[in-house]
Biotite code that builds the C-alpha atoms (Angstrom):
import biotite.structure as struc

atoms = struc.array([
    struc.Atom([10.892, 22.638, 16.262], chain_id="A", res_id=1, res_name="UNK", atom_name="CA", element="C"),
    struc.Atom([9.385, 21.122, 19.253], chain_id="A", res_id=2, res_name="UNK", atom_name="CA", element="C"),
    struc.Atom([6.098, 19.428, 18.556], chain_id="A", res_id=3, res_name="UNK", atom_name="CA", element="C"),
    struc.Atom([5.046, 18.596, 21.806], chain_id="A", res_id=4, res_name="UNK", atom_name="CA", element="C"),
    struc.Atom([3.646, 14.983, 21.872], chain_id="A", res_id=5, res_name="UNK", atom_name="CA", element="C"),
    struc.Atom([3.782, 14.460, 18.170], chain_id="A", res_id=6, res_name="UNK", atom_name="CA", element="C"),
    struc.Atom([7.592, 14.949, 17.809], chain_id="A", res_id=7, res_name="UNK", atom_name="CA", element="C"),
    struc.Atom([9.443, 11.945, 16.072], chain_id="A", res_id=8, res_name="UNK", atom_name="CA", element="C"),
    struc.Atom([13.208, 11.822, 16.083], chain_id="A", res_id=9, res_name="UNK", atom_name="CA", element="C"),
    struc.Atom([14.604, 10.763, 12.838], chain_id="A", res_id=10, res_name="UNK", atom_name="CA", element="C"),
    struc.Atom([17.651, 9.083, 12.548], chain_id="A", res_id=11, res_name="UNK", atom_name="CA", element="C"),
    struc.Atom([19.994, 9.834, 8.532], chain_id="A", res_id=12, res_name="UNK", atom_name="CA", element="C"),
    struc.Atom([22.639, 8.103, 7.356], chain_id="A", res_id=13, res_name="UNK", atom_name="CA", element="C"),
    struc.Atom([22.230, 4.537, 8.699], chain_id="A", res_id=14, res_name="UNK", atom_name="CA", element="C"),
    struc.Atom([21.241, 1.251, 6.421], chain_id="A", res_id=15, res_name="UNK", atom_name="CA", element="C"),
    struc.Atom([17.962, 0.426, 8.319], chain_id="A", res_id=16, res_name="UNK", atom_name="CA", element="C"),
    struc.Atom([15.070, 2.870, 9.177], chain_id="A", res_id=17, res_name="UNK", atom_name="CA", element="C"),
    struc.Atom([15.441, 4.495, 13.042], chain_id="A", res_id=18, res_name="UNK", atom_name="CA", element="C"),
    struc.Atom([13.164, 6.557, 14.791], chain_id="A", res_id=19, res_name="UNK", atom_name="CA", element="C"),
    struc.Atom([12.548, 7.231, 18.368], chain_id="A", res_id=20, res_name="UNK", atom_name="CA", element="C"),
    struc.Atom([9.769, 10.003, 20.168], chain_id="A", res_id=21, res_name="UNK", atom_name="CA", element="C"),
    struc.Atom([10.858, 13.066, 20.502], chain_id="A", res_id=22, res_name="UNK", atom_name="CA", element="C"),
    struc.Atom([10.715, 13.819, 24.717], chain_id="A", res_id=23, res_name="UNK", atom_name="CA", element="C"),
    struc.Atom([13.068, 10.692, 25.327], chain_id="A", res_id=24, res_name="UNK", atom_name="CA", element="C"),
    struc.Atom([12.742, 7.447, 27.768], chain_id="A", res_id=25, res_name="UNK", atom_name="CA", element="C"),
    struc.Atom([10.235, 9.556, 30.375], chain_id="A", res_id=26, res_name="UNK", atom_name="CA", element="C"),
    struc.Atom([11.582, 6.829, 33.092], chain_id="A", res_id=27, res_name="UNK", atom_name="CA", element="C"),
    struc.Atom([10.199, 9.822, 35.788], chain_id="A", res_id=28, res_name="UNK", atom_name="CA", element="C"),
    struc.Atom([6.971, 8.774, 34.908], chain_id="A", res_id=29, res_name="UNK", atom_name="CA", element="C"),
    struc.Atom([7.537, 5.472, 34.401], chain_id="A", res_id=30, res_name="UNK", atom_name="CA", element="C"),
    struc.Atom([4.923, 3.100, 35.858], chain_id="A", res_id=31, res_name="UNK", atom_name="CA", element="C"),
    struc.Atom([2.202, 5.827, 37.321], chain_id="A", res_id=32, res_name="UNK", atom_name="CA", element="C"),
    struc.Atom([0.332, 5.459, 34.830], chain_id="A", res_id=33, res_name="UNK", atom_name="CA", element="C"),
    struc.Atom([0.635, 9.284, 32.768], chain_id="A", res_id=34, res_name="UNK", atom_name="CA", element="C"),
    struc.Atom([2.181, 8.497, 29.954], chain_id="A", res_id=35, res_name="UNK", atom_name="CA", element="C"),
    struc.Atom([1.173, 9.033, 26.472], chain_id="A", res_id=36, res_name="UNK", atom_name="CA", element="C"),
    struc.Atom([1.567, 7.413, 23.727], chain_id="A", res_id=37, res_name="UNK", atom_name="CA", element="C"),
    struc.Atom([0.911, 9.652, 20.688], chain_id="A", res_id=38, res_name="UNK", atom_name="CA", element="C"),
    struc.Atom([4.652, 10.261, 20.106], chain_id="A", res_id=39, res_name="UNK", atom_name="CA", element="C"),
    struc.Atom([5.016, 6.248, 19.859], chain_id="A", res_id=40, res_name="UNK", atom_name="CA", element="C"),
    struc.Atom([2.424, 5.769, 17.515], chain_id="A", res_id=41, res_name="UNK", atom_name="CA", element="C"),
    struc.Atom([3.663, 9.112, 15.223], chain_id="A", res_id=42, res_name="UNK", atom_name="CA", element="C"),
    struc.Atom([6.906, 7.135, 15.250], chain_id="A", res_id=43, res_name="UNK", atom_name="CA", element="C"),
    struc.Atom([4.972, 3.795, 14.099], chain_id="A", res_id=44, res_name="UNK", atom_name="CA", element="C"),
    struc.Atom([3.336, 6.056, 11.221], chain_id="A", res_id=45, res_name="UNK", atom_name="CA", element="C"),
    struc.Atom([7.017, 7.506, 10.032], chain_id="A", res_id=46, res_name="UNK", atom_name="CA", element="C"),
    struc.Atom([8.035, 4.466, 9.588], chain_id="A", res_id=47, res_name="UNK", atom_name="CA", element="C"),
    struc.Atom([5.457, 3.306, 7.606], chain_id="A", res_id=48, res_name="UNK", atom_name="CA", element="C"),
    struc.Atom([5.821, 6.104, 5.141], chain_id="A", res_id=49, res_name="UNK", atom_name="CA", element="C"),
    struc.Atom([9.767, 5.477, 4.913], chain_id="A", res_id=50, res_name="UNK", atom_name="CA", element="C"),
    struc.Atom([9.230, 2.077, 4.304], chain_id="A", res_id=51, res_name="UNK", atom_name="CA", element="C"),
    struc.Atom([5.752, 2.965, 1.581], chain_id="A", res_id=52, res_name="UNK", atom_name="CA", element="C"),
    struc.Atom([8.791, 5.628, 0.240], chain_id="A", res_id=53, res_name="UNK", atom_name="CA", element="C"),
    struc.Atom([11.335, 2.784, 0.004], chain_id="A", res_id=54, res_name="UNK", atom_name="CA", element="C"),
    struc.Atom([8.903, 0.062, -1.346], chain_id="A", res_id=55, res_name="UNK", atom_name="CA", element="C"),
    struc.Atom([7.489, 3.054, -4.449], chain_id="A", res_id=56, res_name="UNK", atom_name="CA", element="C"),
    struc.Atom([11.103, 3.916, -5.341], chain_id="A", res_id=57, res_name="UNK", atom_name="CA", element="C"),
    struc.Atom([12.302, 0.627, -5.422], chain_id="A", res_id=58, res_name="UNK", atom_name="CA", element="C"),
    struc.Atom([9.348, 0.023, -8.208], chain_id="A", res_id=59, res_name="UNK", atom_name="CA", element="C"),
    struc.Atom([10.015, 3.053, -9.857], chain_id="A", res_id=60, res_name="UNK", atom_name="CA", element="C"),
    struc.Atom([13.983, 2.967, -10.345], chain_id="A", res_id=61, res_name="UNK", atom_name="CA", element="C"),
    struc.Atom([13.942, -1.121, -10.352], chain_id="A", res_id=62, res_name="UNK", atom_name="CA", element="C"),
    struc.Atom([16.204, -1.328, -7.618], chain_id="A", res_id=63, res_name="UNK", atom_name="CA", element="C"),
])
């Protein structure tokens, strides 16, 4: 579902956390001065929750 400037893609099966925003590099807009940067920071926040996930399992299961 598109999300607009809050979309966050995230990225399974790989042994370290990635996640990039959702609309992709926006180099057409690069360097004017219009770009946004709510999808970066939703991306910041996701991983921060994976990682609060990772840390709270880890404590729970004793890994």
């Amino acid at each position: 579902m598109w999300e607009g400037k809050r979309g966050v893609n995230l990225t399974l099966g790989l042994p370290f956390i990635r996640v990039s925003p959702d609309h992709g590099t926006a180099f057409d807009i690069a360097g004017k001065g219009l770009a946004d940067s709510t999808s970066f920071v939703e991306c910041l926040n996701q991983v921060v929750k994976d990682l609060q996930a990772k840390r709270s399992n880890k404590e729970k299961f004793r890994l």
